[in-house]
Backbone as a printed PyTorch tensor [residue, N CA C, xyz], in Angstrom:
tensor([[[ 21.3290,  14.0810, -17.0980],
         [ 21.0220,  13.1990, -15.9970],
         [ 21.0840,  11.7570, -16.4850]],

        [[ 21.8720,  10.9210, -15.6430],
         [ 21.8390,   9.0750, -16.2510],
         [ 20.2300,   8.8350, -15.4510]],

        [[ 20.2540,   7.8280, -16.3900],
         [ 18.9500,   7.0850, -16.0660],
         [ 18.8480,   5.5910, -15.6520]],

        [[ 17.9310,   5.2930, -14.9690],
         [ 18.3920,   3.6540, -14.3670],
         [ 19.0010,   2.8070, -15.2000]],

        [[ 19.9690,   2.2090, -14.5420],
         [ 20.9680,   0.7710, -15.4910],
         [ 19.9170,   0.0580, -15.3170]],

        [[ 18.3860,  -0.1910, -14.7620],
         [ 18.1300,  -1.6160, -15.2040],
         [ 16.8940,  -0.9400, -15.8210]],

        [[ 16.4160,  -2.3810, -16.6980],
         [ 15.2550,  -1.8550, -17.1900],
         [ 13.7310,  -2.2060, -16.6650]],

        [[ 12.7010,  -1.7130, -17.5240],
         [ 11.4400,  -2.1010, -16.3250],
         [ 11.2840,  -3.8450, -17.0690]],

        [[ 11.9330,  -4.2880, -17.5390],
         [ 11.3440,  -5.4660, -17.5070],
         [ 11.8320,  -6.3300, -16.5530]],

        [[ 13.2270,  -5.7340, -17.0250],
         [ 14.4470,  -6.6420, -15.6120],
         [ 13.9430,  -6.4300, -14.2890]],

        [[ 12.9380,  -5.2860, -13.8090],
         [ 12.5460,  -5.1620, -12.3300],
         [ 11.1990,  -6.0560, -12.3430]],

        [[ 10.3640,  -6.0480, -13.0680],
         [  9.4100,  -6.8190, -13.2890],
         [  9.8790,  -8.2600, -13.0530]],

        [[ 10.7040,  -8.4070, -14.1840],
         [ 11.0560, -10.5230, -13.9580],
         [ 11.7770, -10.3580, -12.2090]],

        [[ 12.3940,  -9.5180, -11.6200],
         [ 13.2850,  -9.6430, -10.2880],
         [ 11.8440,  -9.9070,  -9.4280]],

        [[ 10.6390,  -8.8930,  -9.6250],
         [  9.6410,  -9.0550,  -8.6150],
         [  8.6730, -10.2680,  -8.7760]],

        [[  8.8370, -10.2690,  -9.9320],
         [  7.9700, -12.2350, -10.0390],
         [  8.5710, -13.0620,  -9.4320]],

        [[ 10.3600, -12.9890,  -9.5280],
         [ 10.8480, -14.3310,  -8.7360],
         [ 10.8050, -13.7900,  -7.5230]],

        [[ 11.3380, -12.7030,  -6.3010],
         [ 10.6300, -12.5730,  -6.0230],
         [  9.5690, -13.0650,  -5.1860]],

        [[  8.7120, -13.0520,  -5.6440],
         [  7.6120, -12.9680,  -5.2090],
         [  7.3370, -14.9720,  -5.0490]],

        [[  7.6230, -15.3330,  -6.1220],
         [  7.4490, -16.8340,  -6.4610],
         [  8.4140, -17.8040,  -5.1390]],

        [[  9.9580, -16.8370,  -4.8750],
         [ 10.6260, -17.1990,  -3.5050],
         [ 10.5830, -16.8470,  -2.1840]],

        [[  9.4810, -16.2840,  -2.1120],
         [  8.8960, -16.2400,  -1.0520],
         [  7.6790, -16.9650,  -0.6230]],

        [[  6.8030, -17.2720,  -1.5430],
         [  5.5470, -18.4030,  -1.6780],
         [  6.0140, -19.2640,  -1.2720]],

        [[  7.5620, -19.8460,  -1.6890],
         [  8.1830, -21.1490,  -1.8990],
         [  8.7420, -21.4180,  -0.3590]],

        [[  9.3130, -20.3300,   0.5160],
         [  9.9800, -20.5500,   1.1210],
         [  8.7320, -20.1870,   2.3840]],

        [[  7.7390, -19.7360,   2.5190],
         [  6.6870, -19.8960,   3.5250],
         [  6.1460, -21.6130,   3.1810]],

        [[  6.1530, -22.1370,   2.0270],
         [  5.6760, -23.1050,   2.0700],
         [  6.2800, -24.3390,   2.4980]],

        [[  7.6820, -24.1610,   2.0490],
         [  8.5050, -25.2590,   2.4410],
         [  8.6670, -24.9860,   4.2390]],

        [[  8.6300, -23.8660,   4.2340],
         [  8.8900, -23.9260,   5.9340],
         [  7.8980, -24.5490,   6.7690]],

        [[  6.8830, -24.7110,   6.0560],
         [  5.4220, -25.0170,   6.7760],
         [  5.5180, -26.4550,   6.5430]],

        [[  6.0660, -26.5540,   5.4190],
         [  5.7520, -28.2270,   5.3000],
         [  6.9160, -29.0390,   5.8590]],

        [[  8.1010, -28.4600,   5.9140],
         [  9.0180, -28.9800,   7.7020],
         [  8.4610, -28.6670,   8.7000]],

        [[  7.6560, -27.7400,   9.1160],
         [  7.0000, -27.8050,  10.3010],
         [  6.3520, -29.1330,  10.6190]],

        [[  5.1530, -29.0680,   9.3420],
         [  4.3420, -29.9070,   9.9160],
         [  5.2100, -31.9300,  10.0200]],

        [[  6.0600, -31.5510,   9.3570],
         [  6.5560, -33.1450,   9.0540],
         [  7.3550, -33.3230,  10.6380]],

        [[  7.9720, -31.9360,  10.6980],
         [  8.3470, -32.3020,  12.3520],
         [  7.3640, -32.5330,  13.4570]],

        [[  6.3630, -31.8120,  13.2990],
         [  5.5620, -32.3100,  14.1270],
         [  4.5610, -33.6000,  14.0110]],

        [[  5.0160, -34.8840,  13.4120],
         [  5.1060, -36.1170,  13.7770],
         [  3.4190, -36.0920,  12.5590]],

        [[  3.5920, -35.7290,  11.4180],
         [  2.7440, -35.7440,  10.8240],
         [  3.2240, -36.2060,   9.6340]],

        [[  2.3670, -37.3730,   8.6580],
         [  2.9140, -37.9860,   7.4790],
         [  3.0810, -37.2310,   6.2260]],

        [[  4.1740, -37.4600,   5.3310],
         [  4.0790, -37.0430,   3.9850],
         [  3.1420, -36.4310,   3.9960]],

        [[  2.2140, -37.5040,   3.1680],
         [  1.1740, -36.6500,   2.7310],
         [  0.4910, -35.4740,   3.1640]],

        [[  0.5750, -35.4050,   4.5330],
         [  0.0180, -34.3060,   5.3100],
         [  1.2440, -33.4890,   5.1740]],

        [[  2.0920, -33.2320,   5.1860],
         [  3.1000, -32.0950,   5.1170],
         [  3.2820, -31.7170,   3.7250]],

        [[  3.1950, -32.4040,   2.5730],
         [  2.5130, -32.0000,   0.8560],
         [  1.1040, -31.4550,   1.0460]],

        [[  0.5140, -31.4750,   1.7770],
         [ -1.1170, -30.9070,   1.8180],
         [ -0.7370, -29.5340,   2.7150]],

        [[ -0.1730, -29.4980,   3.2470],
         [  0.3190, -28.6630,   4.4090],
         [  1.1200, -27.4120,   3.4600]],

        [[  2.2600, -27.9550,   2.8880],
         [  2.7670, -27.0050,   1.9810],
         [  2.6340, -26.6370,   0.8310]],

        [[  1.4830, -27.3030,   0.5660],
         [  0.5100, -26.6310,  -1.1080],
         [ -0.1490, -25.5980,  -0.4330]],

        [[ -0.9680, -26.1330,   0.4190],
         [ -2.1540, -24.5540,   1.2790],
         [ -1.0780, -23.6600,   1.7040]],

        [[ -0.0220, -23.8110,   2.2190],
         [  1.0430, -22.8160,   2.6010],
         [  1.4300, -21.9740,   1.8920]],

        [[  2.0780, -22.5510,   0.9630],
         [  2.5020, -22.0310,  -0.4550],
         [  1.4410, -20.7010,  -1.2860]],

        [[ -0.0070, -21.3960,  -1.2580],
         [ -0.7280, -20.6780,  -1.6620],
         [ -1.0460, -19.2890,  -0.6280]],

        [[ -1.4130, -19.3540,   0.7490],
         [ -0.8640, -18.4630,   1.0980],
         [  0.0550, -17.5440,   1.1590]],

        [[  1.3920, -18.0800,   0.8910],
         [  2.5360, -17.3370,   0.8620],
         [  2.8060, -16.3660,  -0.2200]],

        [[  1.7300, -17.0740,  -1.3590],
         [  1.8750, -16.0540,  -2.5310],
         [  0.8440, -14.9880,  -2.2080]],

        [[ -0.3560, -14.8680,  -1.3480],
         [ -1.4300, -14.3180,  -1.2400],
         [ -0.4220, -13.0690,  -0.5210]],

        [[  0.3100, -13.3140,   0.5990],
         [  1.5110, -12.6410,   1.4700],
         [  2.7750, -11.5610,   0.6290]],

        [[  3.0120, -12.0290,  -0.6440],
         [  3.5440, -11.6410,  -1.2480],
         [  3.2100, -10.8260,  -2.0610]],

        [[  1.6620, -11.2980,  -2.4640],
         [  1.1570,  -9.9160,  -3.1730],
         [  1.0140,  -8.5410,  -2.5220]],

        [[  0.7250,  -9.0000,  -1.2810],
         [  0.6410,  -7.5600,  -0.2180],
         [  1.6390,  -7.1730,   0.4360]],

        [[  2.8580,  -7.7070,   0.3000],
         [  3.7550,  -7.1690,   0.6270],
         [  4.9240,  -7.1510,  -0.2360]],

        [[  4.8500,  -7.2020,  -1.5550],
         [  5.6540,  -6.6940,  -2.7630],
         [  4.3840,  -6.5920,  -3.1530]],

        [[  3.9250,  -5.1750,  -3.4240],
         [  2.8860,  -4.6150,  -4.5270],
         [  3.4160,  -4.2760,  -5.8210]],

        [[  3.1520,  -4.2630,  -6.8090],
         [  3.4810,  -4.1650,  -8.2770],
         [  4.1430,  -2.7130,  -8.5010]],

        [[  3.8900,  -1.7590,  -7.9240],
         [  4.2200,  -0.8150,  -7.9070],
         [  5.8760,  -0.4570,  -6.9500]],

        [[  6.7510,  -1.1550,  -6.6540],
         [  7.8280,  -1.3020,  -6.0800],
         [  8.7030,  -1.1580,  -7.4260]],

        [[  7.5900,  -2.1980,  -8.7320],
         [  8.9550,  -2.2160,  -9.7380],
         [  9.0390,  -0.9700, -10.5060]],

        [[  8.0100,  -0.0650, -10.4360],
         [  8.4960,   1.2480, -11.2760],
         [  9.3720,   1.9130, -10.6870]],

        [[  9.9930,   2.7770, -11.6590],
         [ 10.9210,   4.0040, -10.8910],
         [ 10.3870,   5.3900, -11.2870]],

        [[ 10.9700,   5.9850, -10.5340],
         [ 10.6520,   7.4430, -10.9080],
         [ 11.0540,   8.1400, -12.2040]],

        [[ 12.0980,   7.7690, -12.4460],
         [ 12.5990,   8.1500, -13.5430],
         [ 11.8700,   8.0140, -14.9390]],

        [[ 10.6070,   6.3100, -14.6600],
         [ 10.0720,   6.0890, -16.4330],
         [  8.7270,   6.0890, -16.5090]],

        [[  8.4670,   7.4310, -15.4230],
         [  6.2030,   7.6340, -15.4910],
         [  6.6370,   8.9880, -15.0130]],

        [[  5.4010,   9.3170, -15.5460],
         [  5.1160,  11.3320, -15.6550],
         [  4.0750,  11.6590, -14.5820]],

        [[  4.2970,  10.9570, -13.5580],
         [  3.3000,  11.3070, -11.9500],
         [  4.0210,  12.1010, -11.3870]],

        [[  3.6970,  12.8760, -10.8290],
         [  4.3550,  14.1550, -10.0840],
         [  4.0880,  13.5110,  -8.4810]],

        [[  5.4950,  13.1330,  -8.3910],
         [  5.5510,  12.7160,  -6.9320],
         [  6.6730,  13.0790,  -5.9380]],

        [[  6.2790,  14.7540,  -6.1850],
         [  7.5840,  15.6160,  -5.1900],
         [  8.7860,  15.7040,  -5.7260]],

        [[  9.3810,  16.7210,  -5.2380],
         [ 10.8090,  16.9690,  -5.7600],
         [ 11.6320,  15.5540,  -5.7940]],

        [[ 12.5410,  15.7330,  -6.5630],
         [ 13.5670,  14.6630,  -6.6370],
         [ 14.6200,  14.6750,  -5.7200]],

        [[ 15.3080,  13.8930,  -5.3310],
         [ 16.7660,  13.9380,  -4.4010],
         [ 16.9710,  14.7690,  -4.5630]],

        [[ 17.5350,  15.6130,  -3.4600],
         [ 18.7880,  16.5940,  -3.9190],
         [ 18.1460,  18.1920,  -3.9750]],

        [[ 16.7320,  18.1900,  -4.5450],
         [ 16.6530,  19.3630,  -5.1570],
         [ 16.1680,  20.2930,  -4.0040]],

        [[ 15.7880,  19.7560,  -2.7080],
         [ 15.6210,  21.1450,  -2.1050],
         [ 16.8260,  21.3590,  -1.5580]],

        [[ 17.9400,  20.4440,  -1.4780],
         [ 19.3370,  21.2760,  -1.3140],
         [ 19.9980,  21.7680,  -2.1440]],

        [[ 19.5580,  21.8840,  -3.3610],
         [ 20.0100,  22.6020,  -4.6300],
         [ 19.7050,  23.8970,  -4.3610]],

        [[ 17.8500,  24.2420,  -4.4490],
         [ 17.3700,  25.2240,  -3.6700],
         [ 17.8040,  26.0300,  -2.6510]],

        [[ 18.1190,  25.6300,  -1.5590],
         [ 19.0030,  26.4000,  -0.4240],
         [ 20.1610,  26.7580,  -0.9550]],

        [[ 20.6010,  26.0980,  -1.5230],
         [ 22.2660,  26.3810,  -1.8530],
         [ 22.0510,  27.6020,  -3.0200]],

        [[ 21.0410,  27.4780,  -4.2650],
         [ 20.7760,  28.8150,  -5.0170],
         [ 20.3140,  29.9260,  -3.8730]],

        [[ 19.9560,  29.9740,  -3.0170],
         [ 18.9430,  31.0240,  -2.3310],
         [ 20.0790,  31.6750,  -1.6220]],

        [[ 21.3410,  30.8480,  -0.8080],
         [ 22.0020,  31.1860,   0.0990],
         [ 23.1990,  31.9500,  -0.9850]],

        [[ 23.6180,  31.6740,  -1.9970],
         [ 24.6430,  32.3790,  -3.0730],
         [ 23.5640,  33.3410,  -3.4880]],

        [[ 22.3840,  33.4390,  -3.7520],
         [ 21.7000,  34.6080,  -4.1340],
         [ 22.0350,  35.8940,  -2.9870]],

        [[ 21.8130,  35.3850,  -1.9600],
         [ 21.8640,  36.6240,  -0.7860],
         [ 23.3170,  36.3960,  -0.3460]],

        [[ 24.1740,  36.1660,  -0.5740],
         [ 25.4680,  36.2420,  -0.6060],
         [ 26.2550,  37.4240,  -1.9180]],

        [[ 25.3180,  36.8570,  -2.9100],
         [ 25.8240,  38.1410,  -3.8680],
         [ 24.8420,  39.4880,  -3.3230]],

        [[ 24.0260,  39.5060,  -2.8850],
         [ 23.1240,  40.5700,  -2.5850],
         [ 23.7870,  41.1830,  -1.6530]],

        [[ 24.2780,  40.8220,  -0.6200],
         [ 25.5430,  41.5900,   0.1490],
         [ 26.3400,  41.7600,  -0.0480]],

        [[ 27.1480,  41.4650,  -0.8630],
         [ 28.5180,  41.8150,  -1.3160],
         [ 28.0740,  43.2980,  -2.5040]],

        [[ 26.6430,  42.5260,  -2.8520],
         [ 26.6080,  44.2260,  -3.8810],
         [ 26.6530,  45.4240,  -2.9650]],

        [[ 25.6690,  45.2000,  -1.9360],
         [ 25.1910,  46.0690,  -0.6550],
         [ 26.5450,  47.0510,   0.0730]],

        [[ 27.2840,  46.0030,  -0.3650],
         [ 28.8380,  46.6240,   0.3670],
         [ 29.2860,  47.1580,  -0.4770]],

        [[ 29.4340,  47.1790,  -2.3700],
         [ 30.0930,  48.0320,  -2.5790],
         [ 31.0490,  47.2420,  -3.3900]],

        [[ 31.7400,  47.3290,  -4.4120],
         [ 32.5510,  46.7700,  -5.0610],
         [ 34.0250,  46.5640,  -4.3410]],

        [[ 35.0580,  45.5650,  -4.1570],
         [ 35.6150,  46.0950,  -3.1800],
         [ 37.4460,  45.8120,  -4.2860]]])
């Protein structure tokens, strides 16, 4: 069986940035908001620091840390893998396929 081309660090650094471009981009959006709505600098830098900080609060709960593992590199038993209950059917259905053909008789 191949095993993931990337590694867990490479998914780790992908979910920090990530996570860091999404903070960035709730914040900057907030702080064009507020500048459009006829509010100064400074208030739209105050606007998109508190934003920002939210946005990372947003990001933690919606990229949880657990997105970057894979199945493939922890020993938790979390259900069959792809594929395998159609592996299953497909052994079960050639099992009783040879079971009738014995049933019939060599031919």
């Amino acid at each position: 069986m191949v095993g993931p081309s990337i590694t867990k660090e490479d998914r780790e650094k992908f979910l920090v940035q990530l996570k860091v471009g999404f903070a960035l981009l709730v914040g900057g959006s907030m702080a064009l908001v507020a500048l459009w709505g006829a509010g100064g600098l400074l208030v739209a830098f105050g606007v998109g620091v508190a934003a920002t900080l939210v946005g990372g609060a947003l990001a933690q709960i919606t990229f949880p840390d657990s997105i970057a593992e894979t199945p493939y590199e922890d020993d938790r038993e979390r259900g069959p893998k792809p594929g395998t209950r159609l592996q299953e059917r497909q052994e079960r259905s050639d099992g009783r396929e040879t079971q009738a053909s014995n049933r019939n008789g060599p031919r």
